[in-house]
VEXPA-35654 format. One record per residue (C-alpha): residue number from 1; y, z, x; residue in one letter; chain. Coordinates in nm, 3 decimals, decimal comma. Example, Ala and Ser with C-alpha at 12.3 -4.5 7.8 and 13.67 -1.06 7.14 Angstrom:
<nodes>
[node 1; [-0,450; 0,780; 1,230]; "a"; "A"]
[node 2; [-0,106; 0,714; 1,367]; "s"; "A"]
</nodes>
This chain:
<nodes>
[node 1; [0,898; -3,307; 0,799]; "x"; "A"]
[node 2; [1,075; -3,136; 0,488]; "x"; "A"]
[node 3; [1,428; -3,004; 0,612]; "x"; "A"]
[node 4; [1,686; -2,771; 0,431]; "x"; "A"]
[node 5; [2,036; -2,841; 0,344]; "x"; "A"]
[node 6; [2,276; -2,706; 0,684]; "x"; "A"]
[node 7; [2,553; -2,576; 0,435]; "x"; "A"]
[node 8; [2,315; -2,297; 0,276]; "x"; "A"]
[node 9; [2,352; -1,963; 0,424]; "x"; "A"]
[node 10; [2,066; -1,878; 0,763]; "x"; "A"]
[node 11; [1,862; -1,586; 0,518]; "x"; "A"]
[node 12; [1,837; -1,825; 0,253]; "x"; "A"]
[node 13; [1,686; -2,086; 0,466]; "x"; "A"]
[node 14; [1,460; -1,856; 0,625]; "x"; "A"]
[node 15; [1,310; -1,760; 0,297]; "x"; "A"]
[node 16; [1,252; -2,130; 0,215]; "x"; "A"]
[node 17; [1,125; -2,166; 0,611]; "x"; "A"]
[node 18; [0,847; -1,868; 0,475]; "x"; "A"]
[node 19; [0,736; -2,014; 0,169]; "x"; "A"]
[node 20; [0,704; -2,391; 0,317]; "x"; "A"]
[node 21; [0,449; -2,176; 0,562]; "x"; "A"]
[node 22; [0,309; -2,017; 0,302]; "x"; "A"]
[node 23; [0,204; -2,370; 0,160]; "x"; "A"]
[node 24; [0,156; -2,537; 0,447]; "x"; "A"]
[node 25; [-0,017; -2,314; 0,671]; "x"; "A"]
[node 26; [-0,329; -2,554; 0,746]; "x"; "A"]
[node 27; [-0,098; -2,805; 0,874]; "x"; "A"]
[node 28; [0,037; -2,847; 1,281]; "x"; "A"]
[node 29; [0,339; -2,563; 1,292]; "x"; "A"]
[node 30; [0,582; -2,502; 1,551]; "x"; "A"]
[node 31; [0,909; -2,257; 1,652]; "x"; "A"]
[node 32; [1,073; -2,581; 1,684]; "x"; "A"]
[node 33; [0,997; -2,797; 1,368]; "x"; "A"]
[node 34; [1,038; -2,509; 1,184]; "x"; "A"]
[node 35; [1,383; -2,444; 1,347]; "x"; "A"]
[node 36; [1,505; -2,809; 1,291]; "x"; "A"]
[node 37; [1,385; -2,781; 0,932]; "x"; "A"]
[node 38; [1,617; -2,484; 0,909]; "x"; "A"]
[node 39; [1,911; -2,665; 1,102]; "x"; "A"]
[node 40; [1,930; -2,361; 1,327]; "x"; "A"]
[node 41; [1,871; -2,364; 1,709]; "x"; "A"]
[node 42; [1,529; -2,218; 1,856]; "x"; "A"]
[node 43; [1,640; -1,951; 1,992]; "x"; "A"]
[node 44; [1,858; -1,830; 1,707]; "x"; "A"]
[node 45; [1,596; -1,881; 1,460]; "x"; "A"]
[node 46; [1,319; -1,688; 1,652]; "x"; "A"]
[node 47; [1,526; -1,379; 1,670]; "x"; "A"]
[node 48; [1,700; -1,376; 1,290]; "x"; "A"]
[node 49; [1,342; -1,421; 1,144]; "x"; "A"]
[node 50; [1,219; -1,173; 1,354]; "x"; "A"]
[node 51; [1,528; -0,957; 1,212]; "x"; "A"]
[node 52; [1,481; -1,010; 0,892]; "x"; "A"]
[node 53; [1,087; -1,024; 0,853]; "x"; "A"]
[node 54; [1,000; -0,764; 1,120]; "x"; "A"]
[node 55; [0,741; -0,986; 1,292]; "x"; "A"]
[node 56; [0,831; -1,350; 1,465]; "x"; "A"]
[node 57; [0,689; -1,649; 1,252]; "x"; "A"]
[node 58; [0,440; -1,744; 1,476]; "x"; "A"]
[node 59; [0,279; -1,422; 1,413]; "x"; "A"]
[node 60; [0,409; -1,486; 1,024]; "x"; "A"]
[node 61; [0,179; -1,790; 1,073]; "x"; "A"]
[node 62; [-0,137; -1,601; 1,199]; "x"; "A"]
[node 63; [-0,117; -1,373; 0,927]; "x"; "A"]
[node 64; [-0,139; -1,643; 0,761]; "x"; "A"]
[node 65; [-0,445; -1,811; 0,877]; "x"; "A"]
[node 66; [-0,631; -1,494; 0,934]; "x"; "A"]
[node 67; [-0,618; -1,383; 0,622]; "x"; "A"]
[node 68; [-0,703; -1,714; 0,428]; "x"; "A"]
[node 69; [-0,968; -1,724; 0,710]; "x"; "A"]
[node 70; [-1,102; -1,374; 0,607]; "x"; "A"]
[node 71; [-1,105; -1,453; 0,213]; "x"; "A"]
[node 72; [-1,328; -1,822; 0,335]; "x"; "A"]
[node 73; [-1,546; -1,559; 0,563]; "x"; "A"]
[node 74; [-1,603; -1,312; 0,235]; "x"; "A"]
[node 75; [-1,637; -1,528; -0,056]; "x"; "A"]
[node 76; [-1,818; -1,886; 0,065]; "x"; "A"]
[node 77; [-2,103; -1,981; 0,300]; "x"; "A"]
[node 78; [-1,846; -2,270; 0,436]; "x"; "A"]
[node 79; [-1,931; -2,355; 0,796]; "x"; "A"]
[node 80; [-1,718; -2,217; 1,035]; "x"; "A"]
[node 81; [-1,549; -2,566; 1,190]; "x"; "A"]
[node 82; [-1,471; -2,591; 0,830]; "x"; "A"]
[node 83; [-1,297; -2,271; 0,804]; "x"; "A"]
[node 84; [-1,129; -2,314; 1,083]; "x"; "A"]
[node 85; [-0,962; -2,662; 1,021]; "x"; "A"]
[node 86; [-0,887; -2,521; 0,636]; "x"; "A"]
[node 87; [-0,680; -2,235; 0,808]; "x"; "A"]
[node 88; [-0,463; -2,448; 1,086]; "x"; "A"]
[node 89; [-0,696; -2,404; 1,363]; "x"; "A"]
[node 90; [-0,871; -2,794; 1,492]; "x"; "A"]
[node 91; [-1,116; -2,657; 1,723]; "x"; "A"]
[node 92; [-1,392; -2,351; 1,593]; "x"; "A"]
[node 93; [-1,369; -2,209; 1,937]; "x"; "A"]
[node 94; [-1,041; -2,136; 1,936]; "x"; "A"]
[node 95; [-1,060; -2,042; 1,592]; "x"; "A"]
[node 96; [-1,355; -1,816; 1,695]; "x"; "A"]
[node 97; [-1,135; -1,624; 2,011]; "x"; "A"]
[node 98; [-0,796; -1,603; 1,783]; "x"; "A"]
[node 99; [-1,023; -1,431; 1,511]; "x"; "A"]
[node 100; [-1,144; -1,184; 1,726]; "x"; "A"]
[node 101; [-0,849; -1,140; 1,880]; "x"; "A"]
[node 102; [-0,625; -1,026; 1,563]; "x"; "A"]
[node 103; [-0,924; -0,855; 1,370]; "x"; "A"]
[node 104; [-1,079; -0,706; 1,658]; "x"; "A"]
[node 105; [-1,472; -0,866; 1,513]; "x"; "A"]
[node 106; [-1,606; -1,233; 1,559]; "x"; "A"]
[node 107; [-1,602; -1,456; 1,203]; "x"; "A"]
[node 108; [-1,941; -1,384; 1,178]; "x"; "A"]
[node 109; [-1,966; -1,038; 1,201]; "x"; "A"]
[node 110; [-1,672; -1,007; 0,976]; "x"; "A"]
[node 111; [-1,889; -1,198; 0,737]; "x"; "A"]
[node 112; [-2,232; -0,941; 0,772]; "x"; "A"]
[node 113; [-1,943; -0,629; 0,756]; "x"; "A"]
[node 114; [-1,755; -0,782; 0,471]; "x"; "A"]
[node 115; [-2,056; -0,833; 0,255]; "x"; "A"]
[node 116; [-2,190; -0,516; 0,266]; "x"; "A"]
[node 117; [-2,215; -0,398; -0,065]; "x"; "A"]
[node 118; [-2,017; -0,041; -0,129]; "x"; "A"]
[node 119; [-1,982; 0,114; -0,433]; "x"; "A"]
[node 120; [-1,662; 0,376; -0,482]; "x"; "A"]
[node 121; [-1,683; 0,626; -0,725]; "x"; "A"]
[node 122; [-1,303; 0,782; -0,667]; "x"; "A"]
[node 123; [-1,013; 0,557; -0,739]; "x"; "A"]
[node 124; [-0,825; 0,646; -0,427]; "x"; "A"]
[node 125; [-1,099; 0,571; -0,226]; "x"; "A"]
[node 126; [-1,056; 0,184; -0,339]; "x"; "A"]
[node 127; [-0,736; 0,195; -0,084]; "x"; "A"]
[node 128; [-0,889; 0,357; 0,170]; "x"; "A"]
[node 129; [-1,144; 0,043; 0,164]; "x"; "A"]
[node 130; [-0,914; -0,188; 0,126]; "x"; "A"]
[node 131; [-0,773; -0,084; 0,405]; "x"; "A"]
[node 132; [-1,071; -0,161; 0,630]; "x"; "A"]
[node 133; [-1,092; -0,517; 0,512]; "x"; "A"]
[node 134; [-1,386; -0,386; 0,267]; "x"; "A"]
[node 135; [-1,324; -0,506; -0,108]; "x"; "A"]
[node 136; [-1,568; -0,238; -0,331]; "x"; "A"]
[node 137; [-1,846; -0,440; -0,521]; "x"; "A"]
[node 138; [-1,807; -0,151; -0,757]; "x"; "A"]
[node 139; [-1,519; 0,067; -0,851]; "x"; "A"]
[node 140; [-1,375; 0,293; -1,147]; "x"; "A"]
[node 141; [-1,083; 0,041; -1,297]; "x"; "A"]
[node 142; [-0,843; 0,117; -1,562]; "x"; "A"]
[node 143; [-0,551; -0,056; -1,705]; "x"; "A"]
[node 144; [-0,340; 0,243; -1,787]; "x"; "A"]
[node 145; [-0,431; 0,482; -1,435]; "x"; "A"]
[node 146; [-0,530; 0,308; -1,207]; "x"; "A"]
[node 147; [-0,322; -0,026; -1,323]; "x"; "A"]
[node 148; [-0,191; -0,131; -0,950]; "x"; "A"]
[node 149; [-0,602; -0,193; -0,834]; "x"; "A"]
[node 150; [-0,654; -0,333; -1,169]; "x"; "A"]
[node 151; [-0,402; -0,577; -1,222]; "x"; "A"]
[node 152; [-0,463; -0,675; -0,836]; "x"; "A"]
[node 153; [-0,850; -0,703; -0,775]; "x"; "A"]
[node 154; [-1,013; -0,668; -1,089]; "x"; "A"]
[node 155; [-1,115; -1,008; -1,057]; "x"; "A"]
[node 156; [-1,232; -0,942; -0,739]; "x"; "A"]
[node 157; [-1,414; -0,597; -0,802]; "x"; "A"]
[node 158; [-1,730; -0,741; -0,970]; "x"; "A"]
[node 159; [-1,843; -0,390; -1,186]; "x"; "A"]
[node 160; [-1,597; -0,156; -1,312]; "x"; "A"]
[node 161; [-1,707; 0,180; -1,310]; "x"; "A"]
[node 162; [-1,560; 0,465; -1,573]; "x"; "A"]
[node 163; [-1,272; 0,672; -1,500]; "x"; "A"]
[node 164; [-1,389; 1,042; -1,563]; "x"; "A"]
[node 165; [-1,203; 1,348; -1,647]; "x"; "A"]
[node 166; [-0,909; 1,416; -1,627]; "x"; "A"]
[node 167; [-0,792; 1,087; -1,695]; "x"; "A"]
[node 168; [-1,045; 1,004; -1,953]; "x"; "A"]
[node 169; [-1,306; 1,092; -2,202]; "x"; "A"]
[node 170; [-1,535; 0,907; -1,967]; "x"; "A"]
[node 171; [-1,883; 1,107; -1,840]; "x"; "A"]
[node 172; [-2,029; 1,088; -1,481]; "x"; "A"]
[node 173; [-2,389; 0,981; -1,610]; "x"; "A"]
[node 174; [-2,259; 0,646; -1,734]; "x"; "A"]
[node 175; [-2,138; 0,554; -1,342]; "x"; "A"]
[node 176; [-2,442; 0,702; -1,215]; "x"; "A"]
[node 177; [-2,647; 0,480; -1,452]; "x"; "A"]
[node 178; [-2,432; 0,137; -1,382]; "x"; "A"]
[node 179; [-2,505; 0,274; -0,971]; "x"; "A"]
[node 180; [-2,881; 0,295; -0,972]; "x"; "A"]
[node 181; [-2,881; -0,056; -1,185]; "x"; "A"]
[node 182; [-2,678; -0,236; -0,932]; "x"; "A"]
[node 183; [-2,834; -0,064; -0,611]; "x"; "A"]
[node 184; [-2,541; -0,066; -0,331]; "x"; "A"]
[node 185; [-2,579; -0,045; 0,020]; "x"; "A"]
[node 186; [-2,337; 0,256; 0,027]; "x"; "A"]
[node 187; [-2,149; 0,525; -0,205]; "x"; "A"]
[node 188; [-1,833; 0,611; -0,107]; "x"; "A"]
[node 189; [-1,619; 0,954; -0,257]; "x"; "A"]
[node 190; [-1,441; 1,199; -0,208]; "x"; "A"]
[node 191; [-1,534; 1,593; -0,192]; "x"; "A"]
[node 192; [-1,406; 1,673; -0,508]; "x"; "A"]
[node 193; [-1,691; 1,566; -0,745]; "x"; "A"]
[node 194; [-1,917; 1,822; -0,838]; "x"; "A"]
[node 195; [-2,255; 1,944; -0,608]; "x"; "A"]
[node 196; [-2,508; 1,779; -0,851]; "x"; "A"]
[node 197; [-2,290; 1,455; -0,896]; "x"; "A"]
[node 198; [-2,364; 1,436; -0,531]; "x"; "A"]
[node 199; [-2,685; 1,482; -0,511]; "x"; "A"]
[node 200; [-2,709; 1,228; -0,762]; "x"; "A"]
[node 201; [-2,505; 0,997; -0,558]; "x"; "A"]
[node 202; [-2,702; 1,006; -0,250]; "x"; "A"]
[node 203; [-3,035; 0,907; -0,421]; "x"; "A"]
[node 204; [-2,887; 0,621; -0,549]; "x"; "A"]
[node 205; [-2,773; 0,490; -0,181]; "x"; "A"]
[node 206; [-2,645; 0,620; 0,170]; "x"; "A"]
[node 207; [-2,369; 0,836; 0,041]; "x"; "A"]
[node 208; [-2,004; 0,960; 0,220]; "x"; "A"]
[node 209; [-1,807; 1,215; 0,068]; "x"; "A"]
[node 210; [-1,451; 1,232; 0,228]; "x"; "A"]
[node 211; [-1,290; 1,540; 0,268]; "x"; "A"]
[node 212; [-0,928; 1,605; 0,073]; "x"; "A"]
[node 213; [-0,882; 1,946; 0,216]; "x"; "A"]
[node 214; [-0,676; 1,971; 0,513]; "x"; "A"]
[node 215; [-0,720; 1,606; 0,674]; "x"; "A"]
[node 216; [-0,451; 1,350; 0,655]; "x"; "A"]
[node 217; [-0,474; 0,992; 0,508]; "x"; "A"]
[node 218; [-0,560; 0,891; 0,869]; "x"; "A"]
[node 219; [-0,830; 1,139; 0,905]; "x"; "A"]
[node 220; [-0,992; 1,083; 0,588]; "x"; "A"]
[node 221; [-0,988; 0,665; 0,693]; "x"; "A"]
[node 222; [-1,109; 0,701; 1,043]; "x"; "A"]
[node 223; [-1,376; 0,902; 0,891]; "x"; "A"]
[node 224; [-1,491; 0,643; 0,582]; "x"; "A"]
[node 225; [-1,445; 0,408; 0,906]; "x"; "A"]
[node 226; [-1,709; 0,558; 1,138]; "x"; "A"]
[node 227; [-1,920; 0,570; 0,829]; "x"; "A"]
[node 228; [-1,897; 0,183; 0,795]; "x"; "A"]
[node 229; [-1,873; 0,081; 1,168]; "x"; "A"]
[node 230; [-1,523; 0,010; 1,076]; "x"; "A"]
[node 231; [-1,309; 0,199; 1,329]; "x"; "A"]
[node 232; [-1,105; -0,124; 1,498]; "x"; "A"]
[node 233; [-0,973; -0,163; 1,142]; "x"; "A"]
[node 234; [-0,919; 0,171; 1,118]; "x"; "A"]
[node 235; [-0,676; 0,175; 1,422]; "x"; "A"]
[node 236; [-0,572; -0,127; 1,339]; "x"; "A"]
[node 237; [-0,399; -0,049; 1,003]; "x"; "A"]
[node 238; [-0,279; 0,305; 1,123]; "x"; "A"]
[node 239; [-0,091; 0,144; 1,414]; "x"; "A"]
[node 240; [0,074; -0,105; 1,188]; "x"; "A"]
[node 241; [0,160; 0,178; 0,947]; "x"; "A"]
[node 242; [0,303; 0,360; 1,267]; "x"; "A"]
[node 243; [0,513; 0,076; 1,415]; "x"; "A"]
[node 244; [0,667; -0,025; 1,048]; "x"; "A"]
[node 245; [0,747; 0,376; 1,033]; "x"; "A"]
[node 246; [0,960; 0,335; 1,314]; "x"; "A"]
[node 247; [1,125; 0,034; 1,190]; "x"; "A"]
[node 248; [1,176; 0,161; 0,837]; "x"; "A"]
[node 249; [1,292; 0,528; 1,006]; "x"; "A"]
[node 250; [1,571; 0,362; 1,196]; "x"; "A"]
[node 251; [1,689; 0,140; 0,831]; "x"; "A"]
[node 252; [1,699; 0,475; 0,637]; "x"; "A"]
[node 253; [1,856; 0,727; 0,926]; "x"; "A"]
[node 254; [2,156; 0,488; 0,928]; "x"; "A"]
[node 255; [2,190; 0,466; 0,542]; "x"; "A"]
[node 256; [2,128; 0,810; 0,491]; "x"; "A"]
[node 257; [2,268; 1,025; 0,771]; "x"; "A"]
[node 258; [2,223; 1,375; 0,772]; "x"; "A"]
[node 259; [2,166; 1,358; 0,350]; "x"; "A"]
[node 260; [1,966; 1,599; 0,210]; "x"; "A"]
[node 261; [1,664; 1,469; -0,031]; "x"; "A"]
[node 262; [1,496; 1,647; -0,311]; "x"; "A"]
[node 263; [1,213; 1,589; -0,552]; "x"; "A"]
[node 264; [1,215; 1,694; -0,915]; "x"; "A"]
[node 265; [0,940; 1,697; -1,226]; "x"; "A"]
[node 266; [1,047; 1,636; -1,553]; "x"; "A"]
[node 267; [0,741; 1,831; -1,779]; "x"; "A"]
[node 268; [0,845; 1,843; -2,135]; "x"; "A"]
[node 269; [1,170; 2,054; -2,176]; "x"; "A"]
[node 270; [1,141; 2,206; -1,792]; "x"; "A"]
[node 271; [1,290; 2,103; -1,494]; "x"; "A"]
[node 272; [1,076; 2,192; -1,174]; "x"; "A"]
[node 273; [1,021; 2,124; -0,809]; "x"; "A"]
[node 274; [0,781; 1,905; -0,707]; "x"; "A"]
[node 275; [0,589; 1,820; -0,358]; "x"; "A"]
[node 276; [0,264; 1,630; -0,306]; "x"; "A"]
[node 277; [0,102; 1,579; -0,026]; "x"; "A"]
[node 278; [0,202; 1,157; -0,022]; "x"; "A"]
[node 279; [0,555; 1,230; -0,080]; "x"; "A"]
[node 280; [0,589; 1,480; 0,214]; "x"; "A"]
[node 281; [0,380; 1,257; 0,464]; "x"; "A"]
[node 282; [0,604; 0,997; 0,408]; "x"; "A"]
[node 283; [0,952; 1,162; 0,369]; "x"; "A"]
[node 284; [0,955; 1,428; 0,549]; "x"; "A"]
[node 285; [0,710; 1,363; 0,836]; "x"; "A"]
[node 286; [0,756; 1,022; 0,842]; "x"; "A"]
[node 287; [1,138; 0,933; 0,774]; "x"; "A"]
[node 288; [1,229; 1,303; 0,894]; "x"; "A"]
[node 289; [1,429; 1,316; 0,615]; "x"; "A"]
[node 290; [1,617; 1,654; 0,565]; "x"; "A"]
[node 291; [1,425; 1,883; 0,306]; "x"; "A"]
[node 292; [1,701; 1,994; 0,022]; "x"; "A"]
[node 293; [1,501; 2,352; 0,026]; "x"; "A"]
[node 294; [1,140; 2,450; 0,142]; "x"; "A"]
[node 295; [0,832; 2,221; 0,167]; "x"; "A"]
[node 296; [0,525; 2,312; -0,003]; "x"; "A"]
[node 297; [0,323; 2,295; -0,326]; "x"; "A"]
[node 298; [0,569; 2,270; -0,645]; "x"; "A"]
[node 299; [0,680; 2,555; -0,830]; "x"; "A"]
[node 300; [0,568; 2,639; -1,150]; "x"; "A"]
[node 301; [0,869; 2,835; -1,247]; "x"; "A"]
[node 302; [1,119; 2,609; -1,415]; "x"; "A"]
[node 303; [1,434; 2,496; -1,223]; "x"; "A"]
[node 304; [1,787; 2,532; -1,390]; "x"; "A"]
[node 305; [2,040; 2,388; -1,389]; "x"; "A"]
[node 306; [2,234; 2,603; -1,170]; "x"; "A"]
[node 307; [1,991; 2,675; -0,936]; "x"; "A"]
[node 308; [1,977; 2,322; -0,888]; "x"; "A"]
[node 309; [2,369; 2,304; -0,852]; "x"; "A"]
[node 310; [2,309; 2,592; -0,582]; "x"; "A"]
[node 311; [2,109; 2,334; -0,386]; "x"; "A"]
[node 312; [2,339; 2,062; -0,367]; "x"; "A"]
[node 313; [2,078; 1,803; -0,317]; "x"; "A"]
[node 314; [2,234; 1,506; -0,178]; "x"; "A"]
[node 315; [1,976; 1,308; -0,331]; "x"; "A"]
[node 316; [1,716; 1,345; -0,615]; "x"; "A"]
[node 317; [1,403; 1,183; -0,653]; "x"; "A"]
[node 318; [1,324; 1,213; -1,016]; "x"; "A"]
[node 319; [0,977; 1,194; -1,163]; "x"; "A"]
[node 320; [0,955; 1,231; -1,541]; "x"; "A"]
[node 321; [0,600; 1,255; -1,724]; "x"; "A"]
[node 322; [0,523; 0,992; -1,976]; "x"; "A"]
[node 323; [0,500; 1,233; -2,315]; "x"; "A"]
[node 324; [0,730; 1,233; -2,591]; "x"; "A"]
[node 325; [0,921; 1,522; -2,512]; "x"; "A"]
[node 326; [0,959; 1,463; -2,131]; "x"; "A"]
[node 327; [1,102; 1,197; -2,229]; "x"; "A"]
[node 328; [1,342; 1,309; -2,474]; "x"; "A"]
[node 329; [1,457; 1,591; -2,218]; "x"; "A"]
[node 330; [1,553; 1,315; -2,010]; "x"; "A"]
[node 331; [1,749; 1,145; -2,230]; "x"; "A"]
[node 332; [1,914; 1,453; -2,352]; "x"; "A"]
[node 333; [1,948; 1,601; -1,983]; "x"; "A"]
[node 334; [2,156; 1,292; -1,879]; "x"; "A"]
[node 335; [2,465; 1,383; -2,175]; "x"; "A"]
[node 336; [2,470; 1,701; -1,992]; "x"; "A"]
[node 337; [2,819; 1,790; -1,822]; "x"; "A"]
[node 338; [2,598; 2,081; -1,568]; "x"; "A"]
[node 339; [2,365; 1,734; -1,519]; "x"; "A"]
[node 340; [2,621; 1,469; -1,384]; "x"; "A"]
[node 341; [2,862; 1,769; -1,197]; "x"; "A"]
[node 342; [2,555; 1,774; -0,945]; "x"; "A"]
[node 343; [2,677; 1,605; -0,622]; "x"; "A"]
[node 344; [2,379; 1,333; -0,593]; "x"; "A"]
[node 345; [2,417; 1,292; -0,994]; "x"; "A"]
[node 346; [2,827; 1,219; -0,947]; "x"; "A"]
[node 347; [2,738; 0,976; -0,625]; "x"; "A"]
[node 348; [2,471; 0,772; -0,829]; "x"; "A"]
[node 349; [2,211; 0,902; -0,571]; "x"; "A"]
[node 350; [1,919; 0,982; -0,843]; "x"; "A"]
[node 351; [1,612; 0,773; -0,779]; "x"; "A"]
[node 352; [1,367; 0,748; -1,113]; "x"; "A"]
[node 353; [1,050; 0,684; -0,935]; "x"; "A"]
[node 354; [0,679; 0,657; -1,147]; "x"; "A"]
[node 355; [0,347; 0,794; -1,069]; "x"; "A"]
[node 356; [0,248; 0,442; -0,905]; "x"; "A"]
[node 357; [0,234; 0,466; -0,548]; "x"; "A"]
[node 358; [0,372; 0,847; -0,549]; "x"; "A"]
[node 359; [0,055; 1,008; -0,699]; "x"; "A"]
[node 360; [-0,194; 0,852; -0,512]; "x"; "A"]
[node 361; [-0,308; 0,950; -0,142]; "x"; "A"]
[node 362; [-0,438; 0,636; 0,059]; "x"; "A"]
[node 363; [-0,357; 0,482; 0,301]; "x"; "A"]
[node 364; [-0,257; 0,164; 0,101]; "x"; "A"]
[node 365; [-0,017; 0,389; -0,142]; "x"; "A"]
[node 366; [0,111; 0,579; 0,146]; "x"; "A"]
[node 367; [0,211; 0,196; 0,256]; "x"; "A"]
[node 368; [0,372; 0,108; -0,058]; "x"; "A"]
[node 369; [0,586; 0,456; -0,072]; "x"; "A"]
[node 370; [0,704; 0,362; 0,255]; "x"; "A"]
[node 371; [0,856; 0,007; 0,091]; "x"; "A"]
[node 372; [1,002; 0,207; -0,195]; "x"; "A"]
[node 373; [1,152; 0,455; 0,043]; "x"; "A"]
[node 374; [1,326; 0,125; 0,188]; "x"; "A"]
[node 375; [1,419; -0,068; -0,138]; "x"; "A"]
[node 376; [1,508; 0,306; -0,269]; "x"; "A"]
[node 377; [1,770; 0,404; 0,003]; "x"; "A"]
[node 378; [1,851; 0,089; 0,159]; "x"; "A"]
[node 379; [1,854; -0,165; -0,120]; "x"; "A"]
[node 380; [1,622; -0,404; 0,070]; "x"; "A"]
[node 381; [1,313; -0,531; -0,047]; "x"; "A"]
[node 382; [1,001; -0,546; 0,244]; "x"; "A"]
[node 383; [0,842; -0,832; 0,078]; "x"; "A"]
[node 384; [1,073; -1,113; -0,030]; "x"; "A"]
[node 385; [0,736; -1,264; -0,189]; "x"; "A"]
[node 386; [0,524; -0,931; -0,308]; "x"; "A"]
[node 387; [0,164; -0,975; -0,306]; "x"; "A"]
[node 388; [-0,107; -0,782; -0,334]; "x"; "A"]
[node 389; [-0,230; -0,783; 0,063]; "x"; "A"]
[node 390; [-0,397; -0,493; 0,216]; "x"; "A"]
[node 391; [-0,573; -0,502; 0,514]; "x"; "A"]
[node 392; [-0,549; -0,849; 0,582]; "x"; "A"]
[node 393; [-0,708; -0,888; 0,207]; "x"; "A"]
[node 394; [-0,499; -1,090; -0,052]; "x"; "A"]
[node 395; [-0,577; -1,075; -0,362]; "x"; "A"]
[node 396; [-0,450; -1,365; -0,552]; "x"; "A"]
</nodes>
């Protein structure tokens, strides 16, 4: 078995102990070859990989194999022995129990669920799906809005439905033309499209229409959930969204203290407020970070400058829109002397942050503004080997 020079620091062996797994998984794994291969004793290397990675290899390892077994389940008629000695696992009835056990279904029935064809006619519905272990036969893709699902699973996503307005010049008829073509088992949207492009969708197939008024990213995915007979997936991505919450709480409490945290919107030569939903789930209900003034829908009075200094944000979050002149406010905004004699200015505390994951409210961007909350106050990364995995899905 491989093994890793002794004089290299304990981190940096662990992150060469992860990717041998991540190679490797199919093969016979244990705590203790894996602790020999990283010339640290058992019981030191179960706890500083548990440390570092948040989870203990061994369940590292089934992660592993789950998901590889999931991706065999969706996208091949393999039997299941086969499956099961591709993914570590020698006997299928083990296999079978271990499955159930982590995903909460048997292989098989996570085979009839997976395959079910949906069709999602609102972007941000694509991470609700996602995660429930459901990859969308069809969904609205585009490399310039919607560029983190496109870059990730537009392989994956067989038909690519139109963006409509506002983002684009795109019309509803064209999606509902591609929908009755292709014939899906079940539409999935959100309440915001309009009463006849409803009623169109639900004579095409079974249609659900989640609500964005006044339910929570959790409410509006138990709901798609009970739709699809989906509702141990459900629970189980909200409780590992809940347990990371704690862990990530605890990181950013201790780097942050008692600082206080404000958002700002750069919108051509105007400086304003800003608060969306996503970004006060996750900072303020979530981290309990400490509000620099009042929560609640931006302002759409400009902010100056010295009503900003008044403030005295300890740290600014700093979205600037993508235009010409947004930009060139920015530029011009950071010469200013009122600009860097703000306190979180002077301490190097402004964060830049883009419209990908803070826009979007799902529960896989809600997951991925939790990770930049970490990297973004803490300096450390979640993933030391990012990939596109949501719900036990990886998209590579």
């Amino acid at each position: 078995m491989q093994s890793f020079e002794p004089d290299g620091r304990p981190k940096e062996r662990l992150a060469e102990i992860r990717t041998y797994m991540d190679r490797h998984y199919s093969e016979p794994i244990s705590v203790a070859s894996l602790a020999q291969m990283a010339n640290l004793s058992p019981g030191y290397f179960v706890e500083l990989f548990k440390k570092t990675y948040g989870r203990s290899a061994l369940d590292y390892l089934t992660d592993l194999r789950i998901n590889r077994a999931k991706r065999y389940l969706a996208e091949s008629d393999e039997r299941l022995r086969d499956i099961a000695v591709k993914v570590g696992y020698s006997d299928e009835f083990y296999f079978s129990r271990k499955f159930k056990k982590e995903v909460g279904v048997s292989p098989s029935e996570f085979a009839r669920n997976y395959r079910k064809r949906v069709a999602v006619c609102s972007s941000s519905v694509i991470g609700h799906l996602l995660a429930l272990d459901v990859l969308p036969e069809a969904a609205p893709l585009d490399p310039k809005w919607t560029f983190y699902y496109y870059n990730g699973y537009r392989t994956l996503i067989k038909y690519h439905l139109k963006l409509t307005a506002p983002y684009t010049e795109g019309t509803f008829e064209e999606n509902a033309d591609l929908l009755t073509q292709l014939r899906p088992d079940a539409i999935i949207g959100t309440d915001r499209l309009h009463p006849a492009e409803k009623s169109k969708m639900t004579h095409i197939a079974p249609a659900f229409f989640v609500s964005t008024k006044g339910n929570g990213w959790r409410e509006q995915l138990r709901s798609i959930a009970l739709f699809l007979n989906r509702i141990e997936a459900a629970d189980r991505w909200i409780d590992r969204y809940d347990c990371k919450v704690r862990d990530v709480r605890e990181q950013t409490s201790a780097a942050l203290g008692n600082s206080s945290v404000l958002v700002l919107r750069i919108y051509g030569p105007d400086l304003f407020l800003y608060w969306n939903r996503g970004l006060d789930d996750v900072l303020y209900e979530d981290l309990r970070l400490r509000p620099a003034c009042g929560r609640g829908p931006s302002h759409k009075q400009p902010l100056t400058l010295a009503q900003l200094a008044q403030l005295e944000p300890d740290r600014i979050l700093l979205v600037v829109c993508p235009e010409a002149s947004s930009r060139a406010h920015w530029l011009a905004l950071q010469h200013s002397a009122a600009w860097r004699r703000l306190k979180a200015v002077a301490d190097g505390y402004v964060y830049p942050i883009p419209s990908d994951p803070w826009f979007e409210y799902s529960p896989v961007s809600i997951m991925r503004m939790l990770d930049e909350a970490l990297l973004l106050f803490t300096g450390k990364c979640p993933n030391a080997y990012p990939s596109n995995v949501h719900g036990g899905f990886c998209a590579t």
